[in-house]
N, C-alpha and C positions, 0 to 999 in steps of 0.2 A: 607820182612815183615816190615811193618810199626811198631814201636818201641811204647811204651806204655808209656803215658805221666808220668813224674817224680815223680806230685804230689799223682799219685794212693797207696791207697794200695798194698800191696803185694797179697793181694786175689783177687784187683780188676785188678793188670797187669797179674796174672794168666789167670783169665778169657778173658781178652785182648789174650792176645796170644794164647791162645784156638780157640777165635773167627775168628783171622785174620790166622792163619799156616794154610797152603798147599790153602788159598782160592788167587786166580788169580790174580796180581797186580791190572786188569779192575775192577775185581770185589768191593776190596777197594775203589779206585778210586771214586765210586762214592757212597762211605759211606761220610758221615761229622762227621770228628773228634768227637766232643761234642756229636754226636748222639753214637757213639762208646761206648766211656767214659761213658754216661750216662746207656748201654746197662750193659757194663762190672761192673759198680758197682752194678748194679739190681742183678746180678746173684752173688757177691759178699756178698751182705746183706743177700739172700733168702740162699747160702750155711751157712753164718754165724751162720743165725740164726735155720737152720737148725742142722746142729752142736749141737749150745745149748742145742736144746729140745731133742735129741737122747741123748745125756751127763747125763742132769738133768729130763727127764721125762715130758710129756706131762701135767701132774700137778705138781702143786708147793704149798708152803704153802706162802700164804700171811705176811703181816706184823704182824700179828694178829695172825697166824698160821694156819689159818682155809684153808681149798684146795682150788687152784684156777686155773682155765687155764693158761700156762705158757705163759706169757708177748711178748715171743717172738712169738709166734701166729701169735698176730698180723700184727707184722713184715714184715713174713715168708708168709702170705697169701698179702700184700702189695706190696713184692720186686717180688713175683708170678704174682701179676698182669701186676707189671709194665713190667717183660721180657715177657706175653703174650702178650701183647700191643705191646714191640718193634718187635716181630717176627711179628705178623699183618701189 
């Protein structure tokens, strides 16, 4: 198993060694580093903030109070796009 760069988070070397266990030395081989890292924190940010919105609810009150789509949405539908881009 290829080892998960230092600087990761901790959700993002989870996802790292999720991606790379039991798949074939060759098969790594010809992943590029950076492409890795950058896959494993997609899936790191879109759990995160997944999390969030299951925790505190799909609306939120704004600064004002008034209801609002929760912030992490955004996110969540951003870190989504980017791990269906990397699987493409």
């Amino acid at each position: 198993m290829i080892d998960p760069p230092r600087h990761l988070s901790d959700d993002a070397r989870l996802a790292w060694e999720e991606l790379v266990t039991g798949l074939p030395a060759s098969a790594i081989d010809g992943i590029e580093r950076p492409a890795l890292e950058a896959y494993a924190v997609a899936i790191a940010r879109q759990r995160d903030a997944q999390a969030r919105i299951d925790r505190e609810g799909i609306i939120v009150a704004s600064a004002k109070g008034d209801p609002i789509p929760h912030p992490a949405l955004a996110i969540e539908r951003a870190a989504s796009a980017e791990v269906r881009a990397w699987v493409t």
